[in-house]
mmCIF file as gemmi writes it, N, C-alpha and C atoms, coordinates in Angstrom:
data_model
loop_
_atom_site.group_PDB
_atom_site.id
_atom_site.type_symbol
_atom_site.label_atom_id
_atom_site.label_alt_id
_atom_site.label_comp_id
_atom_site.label_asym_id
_atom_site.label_entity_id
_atom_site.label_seq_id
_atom_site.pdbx_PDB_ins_code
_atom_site.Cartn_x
_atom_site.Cartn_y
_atom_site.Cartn_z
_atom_site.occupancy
_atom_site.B_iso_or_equiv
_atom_site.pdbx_formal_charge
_atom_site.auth_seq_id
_atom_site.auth_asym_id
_atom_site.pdbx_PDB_model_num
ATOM 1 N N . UNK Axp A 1 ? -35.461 43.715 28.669 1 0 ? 1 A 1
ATOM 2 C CA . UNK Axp A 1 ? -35.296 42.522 29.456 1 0 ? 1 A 1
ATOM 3 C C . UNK Axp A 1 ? -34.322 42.815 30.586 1 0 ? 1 A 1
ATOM 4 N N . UNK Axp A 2 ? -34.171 42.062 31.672 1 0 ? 2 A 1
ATOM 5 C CA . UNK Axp A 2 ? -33.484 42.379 32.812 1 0 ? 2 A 1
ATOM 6 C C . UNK Axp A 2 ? -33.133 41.08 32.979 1 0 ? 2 A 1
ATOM 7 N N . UNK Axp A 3 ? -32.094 40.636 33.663 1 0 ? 3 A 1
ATOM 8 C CA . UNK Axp A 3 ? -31.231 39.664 33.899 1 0 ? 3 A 1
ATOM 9 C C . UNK Axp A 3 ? -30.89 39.854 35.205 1 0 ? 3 A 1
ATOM 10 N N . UNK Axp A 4 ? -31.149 38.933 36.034 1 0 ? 4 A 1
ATOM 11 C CA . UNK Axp A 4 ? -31.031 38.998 37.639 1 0 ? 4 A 1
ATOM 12 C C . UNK Axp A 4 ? -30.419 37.4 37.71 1 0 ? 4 A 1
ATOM 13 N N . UNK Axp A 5 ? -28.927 37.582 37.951 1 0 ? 5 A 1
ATOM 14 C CA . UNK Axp A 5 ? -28.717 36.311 37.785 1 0 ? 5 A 1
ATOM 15 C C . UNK Axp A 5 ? -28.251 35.678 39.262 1 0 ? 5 A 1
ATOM 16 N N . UNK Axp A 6 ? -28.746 34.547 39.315 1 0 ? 6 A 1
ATOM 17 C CA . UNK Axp A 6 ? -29.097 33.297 39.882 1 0 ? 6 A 1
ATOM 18 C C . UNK Axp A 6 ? -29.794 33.486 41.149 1 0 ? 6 A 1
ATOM 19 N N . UNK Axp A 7 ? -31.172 33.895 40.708 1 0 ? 7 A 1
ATOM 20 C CA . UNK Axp A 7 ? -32.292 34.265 41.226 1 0 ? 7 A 1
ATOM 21 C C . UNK Axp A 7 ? -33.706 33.609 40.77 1 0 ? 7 A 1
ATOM 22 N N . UNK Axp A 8 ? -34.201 32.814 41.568 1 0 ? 8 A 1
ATOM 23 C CA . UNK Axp A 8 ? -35.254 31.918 41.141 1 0 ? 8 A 1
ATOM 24 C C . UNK Axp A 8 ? -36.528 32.809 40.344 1 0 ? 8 A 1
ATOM 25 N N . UNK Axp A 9 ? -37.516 32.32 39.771 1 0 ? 9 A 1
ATOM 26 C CA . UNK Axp A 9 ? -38.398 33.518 39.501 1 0 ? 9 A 1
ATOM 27 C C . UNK Axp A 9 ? -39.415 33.233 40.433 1 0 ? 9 A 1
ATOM 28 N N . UNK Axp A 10 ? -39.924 32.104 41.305 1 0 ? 10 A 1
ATOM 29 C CA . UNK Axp A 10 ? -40.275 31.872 42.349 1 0 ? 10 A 1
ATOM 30 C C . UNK Axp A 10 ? -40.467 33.009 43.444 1 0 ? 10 A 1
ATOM 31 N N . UNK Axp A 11 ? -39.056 33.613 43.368 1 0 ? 11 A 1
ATOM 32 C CA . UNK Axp A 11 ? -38.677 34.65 44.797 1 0 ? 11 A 1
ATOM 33 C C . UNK Axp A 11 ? -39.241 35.925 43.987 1 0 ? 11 A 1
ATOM 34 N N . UNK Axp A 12 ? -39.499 36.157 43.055 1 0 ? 12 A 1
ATOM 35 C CA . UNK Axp A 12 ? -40.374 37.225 42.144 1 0 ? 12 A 1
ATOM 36 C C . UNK Axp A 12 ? -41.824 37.601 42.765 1 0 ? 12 A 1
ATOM 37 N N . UNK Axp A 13 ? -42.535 36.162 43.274 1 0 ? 13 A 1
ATOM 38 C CA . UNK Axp A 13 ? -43.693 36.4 43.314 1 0 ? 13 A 1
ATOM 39 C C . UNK Axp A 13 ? -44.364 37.424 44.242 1 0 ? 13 A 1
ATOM 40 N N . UNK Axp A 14 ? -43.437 37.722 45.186 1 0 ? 14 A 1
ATOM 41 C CA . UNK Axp A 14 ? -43.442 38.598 46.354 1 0 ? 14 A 1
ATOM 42 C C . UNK Axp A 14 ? -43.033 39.693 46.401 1 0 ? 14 A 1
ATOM 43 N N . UNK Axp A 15 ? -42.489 39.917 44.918 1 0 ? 15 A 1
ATOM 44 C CA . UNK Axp A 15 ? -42.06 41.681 44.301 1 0 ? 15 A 1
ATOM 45 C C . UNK Axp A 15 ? -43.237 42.431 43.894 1 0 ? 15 A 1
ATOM 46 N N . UNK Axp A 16 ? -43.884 41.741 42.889 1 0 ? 16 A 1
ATOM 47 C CA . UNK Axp A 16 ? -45.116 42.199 42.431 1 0 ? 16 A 1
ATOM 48 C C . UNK Axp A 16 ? -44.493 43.003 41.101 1 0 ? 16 A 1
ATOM 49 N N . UNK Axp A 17 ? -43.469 42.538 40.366 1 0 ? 17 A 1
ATOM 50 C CA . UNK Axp A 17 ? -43.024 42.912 38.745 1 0 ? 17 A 1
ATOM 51 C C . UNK Axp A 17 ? -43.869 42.7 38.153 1 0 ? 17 A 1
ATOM 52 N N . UNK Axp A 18 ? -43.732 43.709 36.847 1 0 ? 18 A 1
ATOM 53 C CA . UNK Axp A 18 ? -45.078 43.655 36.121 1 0 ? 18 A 1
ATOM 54 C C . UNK Axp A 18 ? -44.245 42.693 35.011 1 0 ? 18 A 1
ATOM 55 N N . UNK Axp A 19 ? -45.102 41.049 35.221 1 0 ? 19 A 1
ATOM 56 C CA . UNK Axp A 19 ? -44.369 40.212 34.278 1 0 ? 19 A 1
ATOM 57 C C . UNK Axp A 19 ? -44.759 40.616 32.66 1 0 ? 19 A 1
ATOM 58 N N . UNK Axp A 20 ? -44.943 41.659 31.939 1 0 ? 20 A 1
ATOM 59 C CA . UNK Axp A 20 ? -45.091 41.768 30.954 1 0 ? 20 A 1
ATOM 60 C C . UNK Axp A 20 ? -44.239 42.804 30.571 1 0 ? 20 A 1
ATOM 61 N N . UNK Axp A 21 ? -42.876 42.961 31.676 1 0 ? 21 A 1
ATOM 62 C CA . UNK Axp A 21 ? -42.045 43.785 30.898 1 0 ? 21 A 1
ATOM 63 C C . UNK Axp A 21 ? -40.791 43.126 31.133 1 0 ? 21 A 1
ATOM 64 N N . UNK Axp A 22 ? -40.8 41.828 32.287 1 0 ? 22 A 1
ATOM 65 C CA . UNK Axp A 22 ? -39.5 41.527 32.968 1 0 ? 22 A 1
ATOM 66 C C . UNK Axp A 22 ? -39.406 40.01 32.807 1 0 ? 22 A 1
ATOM 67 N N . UNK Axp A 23 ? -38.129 39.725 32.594 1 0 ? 23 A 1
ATOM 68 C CA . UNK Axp A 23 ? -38.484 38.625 32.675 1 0 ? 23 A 1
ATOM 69 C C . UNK Axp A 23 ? -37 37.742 33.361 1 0 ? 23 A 1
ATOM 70 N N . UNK Axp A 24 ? -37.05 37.015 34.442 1 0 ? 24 A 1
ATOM 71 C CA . UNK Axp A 24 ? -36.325 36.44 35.088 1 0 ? 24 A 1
ATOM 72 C C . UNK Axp A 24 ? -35.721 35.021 34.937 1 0 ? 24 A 1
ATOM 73 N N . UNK Axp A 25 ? -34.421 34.898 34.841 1 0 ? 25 A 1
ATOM 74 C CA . UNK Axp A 25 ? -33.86 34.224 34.078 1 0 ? 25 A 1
ATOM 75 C C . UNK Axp A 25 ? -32.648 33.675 34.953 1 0 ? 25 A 1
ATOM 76 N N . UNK Axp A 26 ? -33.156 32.156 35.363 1 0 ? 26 A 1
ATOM 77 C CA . UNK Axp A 26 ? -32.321 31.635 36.505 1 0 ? 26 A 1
ATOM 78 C C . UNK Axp A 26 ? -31.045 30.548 35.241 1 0 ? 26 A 1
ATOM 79 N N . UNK Axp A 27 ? -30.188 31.075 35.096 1 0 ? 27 A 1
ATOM 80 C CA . UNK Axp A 27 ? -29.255 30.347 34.5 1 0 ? 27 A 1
ATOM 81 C C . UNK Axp A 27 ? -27.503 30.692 34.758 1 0 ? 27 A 1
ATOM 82 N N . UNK Axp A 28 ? -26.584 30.148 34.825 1 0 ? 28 A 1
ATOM 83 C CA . UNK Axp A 28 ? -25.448 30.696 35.173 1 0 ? 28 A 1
ATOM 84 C C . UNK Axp A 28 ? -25.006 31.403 33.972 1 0 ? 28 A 1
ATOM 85 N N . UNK Axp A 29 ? -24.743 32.675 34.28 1 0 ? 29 A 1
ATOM 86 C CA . UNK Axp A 29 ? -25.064 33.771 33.384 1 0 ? 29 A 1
ATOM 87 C C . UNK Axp A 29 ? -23.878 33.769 31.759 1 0 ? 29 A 1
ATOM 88 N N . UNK Axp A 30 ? -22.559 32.805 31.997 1 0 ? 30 A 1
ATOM 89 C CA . UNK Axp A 30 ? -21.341 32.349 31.261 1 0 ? 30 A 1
ATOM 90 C C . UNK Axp A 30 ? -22.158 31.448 29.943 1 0 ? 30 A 1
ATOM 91 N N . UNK Axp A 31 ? -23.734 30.571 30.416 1 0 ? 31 A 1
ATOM 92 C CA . UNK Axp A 31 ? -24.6 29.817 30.028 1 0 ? 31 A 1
ATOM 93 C C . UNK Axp A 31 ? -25.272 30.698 28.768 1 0 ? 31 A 1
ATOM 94 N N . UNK Axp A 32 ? -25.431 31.901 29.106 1 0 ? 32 A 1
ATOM 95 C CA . UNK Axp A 32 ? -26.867 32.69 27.964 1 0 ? 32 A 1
ATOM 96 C C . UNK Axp A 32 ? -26.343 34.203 28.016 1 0 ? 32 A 1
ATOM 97 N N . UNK Axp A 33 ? -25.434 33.579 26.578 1 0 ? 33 A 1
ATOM 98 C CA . UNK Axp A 33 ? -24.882 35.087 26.184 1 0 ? 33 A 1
ATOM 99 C C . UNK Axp A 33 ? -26.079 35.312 25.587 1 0 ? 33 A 1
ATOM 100 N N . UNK Axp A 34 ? -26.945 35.187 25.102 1 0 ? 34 A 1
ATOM 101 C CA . UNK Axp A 34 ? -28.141 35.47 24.118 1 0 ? 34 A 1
ATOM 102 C C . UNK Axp A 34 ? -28.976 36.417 25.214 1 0 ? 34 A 1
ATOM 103 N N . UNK Axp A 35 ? -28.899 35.357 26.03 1 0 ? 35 A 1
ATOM 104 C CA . UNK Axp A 35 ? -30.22 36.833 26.801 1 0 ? 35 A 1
ATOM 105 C C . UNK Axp A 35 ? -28.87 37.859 27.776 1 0 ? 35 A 1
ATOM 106 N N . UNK Axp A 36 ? -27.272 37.751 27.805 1 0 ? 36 A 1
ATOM 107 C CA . UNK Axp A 36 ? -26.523 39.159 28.338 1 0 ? 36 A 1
ATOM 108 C C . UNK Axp A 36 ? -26.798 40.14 27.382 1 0 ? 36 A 1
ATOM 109 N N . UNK Axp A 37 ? -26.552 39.725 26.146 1 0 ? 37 A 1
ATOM 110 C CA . UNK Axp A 37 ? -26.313 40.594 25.1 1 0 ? 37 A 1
ATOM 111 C C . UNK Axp A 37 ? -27.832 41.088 24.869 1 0 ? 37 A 1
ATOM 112 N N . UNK Axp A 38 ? -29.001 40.786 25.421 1 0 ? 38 A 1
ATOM 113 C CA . UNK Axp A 38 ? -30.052 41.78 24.823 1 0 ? 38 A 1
ATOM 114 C C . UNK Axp A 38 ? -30.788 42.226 25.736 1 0 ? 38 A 1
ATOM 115 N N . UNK Axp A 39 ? -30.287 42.254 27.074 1 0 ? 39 A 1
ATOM 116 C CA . UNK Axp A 39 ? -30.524 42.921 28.513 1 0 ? 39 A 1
ATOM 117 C C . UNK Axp A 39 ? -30.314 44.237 28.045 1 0 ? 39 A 1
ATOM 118 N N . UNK Axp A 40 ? -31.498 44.918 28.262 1 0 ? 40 A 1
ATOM 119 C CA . UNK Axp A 40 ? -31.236 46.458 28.577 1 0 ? 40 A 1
ATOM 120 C C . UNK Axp A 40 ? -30.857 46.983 30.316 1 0 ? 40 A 1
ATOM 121 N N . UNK Axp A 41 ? -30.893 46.117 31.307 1 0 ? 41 A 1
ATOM 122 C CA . UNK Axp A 41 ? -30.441 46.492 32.452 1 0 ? 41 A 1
ATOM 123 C C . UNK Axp A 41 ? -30.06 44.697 33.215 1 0 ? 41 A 1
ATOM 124 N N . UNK Axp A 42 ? -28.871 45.063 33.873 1 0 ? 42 A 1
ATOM 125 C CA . UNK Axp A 42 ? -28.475 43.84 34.205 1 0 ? 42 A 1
ATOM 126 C C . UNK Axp A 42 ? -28.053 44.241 36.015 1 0 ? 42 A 1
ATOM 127 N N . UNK Axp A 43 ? -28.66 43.602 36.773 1 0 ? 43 A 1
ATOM 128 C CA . UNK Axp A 43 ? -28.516 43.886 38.692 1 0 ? 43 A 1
ATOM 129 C C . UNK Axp A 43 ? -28.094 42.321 38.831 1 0 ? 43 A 1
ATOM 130 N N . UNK Axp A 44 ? -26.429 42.72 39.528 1 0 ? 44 A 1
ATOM 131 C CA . UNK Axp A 44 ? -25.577 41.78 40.171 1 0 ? 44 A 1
ATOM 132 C C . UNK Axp A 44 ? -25.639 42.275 41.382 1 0 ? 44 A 1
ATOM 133 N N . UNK Axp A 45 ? -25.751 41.513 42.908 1 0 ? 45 A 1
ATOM 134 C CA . UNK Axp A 45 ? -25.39 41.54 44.172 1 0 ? 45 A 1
ATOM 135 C C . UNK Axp A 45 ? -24.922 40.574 44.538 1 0 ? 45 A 1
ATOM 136 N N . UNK Axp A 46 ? -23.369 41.222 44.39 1 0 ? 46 A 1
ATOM 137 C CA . UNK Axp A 46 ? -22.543 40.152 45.328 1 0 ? 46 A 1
ATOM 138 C C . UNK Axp A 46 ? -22.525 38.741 44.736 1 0 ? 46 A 1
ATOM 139 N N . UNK Axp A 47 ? -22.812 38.545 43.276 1 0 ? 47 A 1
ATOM 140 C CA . UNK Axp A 47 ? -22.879 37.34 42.51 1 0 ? 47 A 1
ATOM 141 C C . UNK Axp A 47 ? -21.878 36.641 42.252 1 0 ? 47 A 1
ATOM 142 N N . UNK Axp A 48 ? -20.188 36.997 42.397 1 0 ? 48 A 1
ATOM 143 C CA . UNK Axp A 48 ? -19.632 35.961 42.312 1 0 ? 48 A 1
ATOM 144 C C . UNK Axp A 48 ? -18.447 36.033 43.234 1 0 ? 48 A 1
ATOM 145 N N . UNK Axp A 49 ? -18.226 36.992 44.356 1 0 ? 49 A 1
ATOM 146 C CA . UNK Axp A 49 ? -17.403 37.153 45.023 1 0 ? 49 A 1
ATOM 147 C C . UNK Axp A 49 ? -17.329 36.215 46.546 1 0 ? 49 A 1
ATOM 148 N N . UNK Axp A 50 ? -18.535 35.254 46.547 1 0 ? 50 A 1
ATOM 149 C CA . UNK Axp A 50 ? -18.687 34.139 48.074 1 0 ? 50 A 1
ATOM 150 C C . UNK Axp A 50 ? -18.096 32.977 47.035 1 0 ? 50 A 1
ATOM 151 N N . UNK Axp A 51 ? -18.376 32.362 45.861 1 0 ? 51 A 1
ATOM 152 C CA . UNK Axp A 51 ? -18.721 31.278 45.103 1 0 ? 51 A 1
ATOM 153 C C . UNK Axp A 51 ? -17.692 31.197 44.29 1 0 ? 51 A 1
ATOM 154 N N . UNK Axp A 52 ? -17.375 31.895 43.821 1 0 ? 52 A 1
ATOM 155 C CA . UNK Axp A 52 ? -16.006 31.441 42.624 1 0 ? 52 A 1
ATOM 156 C C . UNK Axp A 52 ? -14.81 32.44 42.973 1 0 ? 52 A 1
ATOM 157 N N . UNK Axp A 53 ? -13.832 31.512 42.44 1 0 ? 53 A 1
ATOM 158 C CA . UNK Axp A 53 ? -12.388 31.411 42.721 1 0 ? 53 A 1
ATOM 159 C C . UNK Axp A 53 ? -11.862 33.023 41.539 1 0 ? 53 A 1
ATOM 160 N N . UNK Axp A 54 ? -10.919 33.414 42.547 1 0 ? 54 A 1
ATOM 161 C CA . UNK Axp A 54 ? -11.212 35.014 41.578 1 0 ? 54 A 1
ATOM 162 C C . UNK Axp A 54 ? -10.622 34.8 40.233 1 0 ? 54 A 1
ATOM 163 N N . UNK Axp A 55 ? -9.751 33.906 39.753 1 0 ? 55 A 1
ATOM 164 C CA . UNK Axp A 55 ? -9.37 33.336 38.26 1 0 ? 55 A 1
ATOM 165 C C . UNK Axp A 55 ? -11.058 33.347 37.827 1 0 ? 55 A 1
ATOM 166 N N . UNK Axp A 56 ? -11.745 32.251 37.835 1 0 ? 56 A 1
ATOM 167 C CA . UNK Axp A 56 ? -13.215 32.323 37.662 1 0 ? 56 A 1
ATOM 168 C C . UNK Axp A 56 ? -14.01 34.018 37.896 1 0 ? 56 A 1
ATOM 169 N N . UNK Axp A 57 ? -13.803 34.754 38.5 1 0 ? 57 A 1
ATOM 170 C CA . UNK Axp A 57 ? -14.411 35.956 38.86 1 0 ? 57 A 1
ATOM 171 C C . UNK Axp A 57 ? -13.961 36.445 37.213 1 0 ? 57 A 1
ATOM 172 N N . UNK Axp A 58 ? -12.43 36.604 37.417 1 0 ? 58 A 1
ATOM 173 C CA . UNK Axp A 58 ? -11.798 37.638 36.013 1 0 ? 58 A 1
ATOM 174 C C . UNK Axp A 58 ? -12.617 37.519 34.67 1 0 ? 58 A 1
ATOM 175 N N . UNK Axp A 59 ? -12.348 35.977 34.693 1 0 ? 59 A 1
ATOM 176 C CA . UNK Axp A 59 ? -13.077 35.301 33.263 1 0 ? 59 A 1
ATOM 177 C C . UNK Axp A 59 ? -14.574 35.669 33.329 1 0 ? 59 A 1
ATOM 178 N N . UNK Axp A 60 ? -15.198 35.474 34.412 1 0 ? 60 A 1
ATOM 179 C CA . UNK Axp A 60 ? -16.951 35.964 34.016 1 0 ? 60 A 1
ATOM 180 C C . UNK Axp A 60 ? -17.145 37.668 33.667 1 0 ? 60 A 1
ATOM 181 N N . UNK Axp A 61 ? -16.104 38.095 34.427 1 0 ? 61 A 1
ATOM 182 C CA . UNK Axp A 61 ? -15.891 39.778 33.934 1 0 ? 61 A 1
ATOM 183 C C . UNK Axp A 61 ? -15.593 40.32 32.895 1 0 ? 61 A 1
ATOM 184 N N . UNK Axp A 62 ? -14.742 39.157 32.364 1 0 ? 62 A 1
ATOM 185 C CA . UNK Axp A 62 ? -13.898 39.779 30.631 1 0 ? 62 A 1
ATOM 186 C C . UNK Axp A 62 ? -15.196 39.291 29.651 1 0 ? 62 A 1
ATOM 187 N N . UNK Axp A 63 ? -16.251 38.016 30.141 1 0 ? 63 A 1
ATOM 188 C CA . UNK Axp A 63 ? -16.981 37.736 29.511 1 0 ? 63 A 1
ATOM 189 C C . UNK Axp A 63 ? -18.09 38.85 29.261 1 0 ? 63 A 1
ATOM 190 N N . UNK Axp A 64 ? -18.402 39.221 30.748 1 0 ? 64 A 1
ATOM 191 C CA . UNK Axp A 64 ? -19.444 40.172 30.719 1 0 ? 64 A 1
ATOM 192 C C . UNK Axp A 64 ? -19.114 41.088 29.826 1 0 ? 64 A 1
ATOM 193 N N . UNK Axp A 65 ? -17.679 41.839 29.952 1 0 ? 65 A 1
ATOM 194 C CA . UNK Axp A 65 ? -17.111 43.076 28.529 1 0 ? 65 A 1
ATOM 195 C C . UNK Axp A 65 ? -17.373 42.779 27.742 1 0 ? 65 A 1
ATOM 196 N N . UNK Axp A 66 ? -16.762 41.701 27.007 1 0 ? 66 A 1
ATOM 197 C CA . UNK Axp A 66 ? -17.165 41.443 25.415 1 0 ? 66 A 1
ATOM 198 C C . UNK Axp A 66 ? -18.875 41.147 25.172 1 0 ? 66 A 1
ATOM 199 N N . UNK Axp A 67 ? -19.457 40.732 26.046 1 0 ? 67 A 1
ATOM 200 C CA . UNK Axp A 67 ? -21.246 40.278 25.398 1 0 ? 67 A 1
ATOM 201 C C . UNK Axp A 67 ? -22.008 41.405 25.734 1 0 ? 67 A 1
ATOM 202 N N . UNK Axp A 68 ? -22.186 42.095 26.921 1 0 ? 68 A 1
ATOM 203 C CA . UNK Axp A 68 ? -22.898 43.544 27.3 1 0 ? 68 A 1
ATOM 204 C C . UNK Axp A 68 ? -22.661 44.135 26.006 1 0 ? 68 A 1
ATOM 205 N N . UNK Axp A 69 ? -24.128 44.434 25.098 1 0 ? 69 A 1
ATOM 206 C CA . UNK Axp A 69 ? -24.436 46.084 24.327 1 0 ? 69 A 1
ATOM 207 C C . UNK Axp A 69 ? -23.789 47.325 25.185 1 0 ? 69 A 1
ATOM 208 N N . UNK Axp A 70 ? -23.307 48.19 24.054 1 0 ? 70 A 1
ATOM 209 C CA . UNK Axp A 70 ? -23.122 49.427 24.678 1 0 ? 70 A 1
ATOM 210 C C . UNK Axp A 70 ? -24.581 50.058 24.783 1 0 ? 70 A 1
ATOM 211 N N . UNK Axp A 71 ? -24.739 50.975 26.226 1 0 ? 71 A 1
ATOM 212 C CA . UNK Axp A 71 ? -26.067 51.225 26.5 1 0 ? 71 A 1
ATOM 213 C C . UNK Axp A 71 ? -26.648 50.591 27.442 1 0 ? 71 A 1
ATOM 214 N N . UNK Axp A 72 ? -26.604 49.768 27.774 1 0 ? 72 A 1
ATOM 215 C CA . UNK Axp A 72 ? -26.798 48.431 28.672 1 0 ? 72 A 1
ATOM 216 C C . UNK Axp A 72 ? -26.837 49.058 30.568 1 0 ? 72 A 1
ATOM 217 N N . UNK Axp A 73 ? -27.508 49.271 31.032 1 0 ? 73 A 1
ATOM 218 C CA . UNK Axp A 73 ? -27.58 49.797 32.597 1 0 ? 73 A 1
ATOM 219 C C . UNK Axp A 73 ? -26.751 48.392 33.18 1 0 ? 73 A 1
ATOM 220 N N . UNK Axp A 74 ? -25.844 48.601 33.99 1 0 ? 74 A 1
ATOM 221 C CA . UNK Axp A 74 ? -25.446 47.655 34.858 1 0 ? 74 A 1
ATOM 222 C C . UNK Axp A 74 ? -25.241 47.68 36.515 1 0 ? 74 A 1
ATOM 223 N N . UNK Axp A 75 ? -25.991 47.287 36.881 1 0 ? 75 A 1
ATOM 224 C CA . UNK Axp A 75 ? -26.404 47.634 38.569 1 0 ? 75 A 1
ATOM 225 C C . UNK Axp A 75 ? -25.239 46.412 39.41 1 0 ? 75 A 1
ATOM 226 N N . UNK Axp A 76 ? -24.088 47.156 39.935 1 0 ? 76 A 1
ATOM 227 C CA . UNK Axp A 76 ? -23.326 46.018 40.851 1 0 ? 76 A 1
ATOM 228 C C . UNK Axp A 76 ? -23.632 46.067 42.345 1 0 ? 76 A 1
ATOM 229 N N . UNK Axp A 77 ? -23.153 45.672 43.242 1 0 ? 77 A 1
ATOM 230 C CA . UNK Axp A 77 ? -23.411 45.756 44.287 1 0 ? 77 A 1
ATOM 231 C C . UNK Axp A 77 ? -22.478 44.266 44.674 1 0 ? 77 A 1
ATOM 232 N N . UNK Axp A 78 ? -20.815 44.871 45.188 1 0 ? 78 A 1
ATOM 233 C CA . UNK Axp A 78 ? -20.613 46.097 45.714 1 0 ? 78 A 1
ATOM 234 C C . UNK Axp A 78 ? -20.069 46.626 44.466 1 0 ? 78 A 1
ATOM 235 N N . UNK Axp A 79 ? -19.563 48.058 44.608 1 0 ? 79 A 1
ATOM 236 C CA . UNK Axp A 79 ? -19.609 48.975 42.854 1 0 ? 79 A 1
ATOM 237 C C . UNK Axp A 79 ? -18.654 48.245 42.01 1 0 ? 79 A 1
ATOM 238 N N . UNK Axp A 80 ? -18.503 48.553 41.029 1 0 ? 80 A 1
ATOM 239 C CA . UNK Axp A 80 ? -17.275 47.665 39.842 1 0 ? 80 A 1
ATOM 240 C C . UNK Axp A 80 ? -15.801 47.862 40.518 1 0 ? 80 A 1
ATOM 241 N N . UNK Axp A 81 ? -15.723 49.091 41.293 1 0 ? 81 A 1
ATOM 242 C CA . UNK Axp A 81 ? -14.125 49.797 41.193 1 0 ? 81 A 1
ATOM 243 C C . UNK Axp A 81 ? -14.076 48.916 42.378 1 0 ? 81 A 1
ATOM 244 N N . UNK Axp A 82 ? -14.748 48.734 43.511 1 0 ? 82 A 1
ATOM 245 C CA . UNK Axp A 82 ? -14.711 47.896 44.704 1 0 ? 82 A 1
ATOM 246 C C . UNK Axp A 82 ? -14.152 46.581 44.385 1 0 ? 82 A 1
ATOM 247 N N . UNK Axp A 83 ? -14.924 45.996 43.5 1 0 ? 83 A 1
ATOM 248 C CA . UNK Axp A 83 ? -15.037 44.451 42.556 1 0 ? 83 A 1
ATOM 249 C C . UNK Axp A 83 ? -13.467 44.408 42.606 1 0 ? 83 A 1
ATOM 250 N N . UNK Axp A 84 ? -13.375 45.224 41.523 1 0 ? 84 A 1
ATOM 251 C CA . UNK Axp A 84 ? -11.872 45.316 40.654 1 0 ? 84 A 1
ATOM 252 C C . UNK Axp A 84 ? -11.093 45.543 41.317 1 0 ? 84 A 1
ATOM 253 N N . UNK Axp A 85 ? -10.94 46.076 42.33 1 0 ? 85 A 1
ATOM 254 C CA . UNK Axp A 85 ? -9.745 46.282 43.35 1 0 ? 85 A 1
ATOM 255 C C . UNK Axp A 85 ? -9.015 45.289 43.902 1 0 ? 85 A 1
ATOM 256 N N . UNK Axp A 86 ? -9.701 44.254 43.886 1 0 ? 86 A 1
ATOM 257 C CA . UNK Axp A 86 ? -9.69 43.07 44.418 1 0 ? 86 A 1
ATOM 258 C C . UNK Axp A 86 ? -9.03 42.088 43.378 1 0 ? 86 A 1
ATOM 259 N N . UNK Axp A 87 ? -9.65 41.964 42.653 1 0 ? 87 A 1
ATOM 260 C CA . UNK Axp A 87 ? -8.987 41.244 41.004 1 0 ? 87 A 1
ATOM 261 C C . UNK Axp A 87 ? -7.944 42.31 40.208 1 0 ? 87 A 1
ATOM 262 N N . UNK Axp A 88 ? -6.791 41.082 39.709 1 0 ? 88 A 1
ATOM 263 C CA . UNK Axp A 88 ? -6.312 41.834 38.763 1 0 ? 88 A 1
ATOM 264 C C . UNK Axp A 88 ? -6.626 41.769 37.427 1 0 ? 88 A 1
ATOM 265 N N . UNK Axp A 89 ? -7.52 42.607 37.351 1 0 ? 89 A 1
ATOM 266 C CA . UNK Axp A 89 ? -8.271 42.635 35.913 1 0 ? 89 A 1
ATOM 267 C C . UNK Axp A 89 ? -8.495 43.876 35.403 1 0 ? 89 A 1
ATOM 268 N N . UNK Axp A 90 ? -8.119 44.039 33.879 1 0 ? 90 A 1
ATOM 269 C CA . UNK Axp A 90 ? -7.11 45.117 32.908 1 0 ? 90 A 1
ATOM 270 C C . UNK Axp A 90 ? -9.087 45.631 32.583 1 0 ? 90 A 1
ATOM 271 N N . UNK Axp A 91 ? -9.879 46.229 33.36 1 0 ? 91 A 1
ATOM 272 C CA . UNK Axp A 91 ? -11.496 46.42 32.681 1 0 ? 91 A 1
ATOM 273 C C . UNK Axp A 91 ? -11.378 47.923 33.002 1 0 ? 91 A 1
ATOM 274 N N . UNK Axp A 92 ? -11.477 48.627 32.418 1 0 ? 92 A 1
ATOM 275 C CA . UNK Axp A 92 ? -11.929 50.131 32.844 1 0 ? 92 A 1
ATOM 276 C C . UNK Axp A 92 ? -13.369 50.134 32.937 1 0 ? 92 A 1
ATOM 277 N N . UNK Axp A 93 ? -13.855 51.182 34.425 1 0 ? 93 A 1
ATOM 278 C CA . UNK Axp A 93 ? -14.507 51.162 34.535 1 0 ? 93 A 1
ATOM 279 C C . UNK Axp A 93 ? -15.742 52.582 34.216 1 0 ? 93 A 1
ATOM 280 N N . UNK Axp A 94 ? -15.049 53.589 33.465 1 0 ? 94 A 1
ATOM 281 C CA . UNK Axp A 94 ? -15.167 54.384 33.118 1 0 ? 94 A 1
ATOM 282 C C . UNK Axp A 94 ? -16.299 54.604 31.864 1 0 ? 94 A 1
């Protein structure tokens, strides 16, 4: 499963994903630890750095640590160390 969060599945139709492997999931992502935790690949761009207050940034980050499987592909954009530079938040990114 892949998790593209807060992305209509609407805007999908013009990718041409093969919906029988993907499945798109418009919810605020703090909303459905059920589907973080069983994402085998998760693509963030630029998802919370226009919109929430970086207190709010930290907390969706410490959330993401604890619910992400180890194994889990995580696609940022811009990279984590970029992210984190910015926040003071104790996450190795290693």
């Amino acid at each position: 499963m892949w998790l593209f969060p807060y992305v209509s599945p609407d805007q999908f139709d013009v990718v041409l994903l093969p919906q029988d492997r993907i499945e798109v999931v418009e919810a605020n992502i703090a909303d459905r630890p059920d589907v973080v935790v069983s994402a085998d690949v998760i693509i963030m761009n630029n998802v919370f750095e226009f919109f929430l207050e970086p207190e709010k940034q930290i907390s969706v980050w410490r959330f993401l640590r604890q619910t992400i499987k180890p194994g889990t592909l995580l696609v940022t954009v811009p990279p984590l160390e970029e992210t984190f530079s910015h926040l003071q938040v104790s996450i190795s990114v290693s």
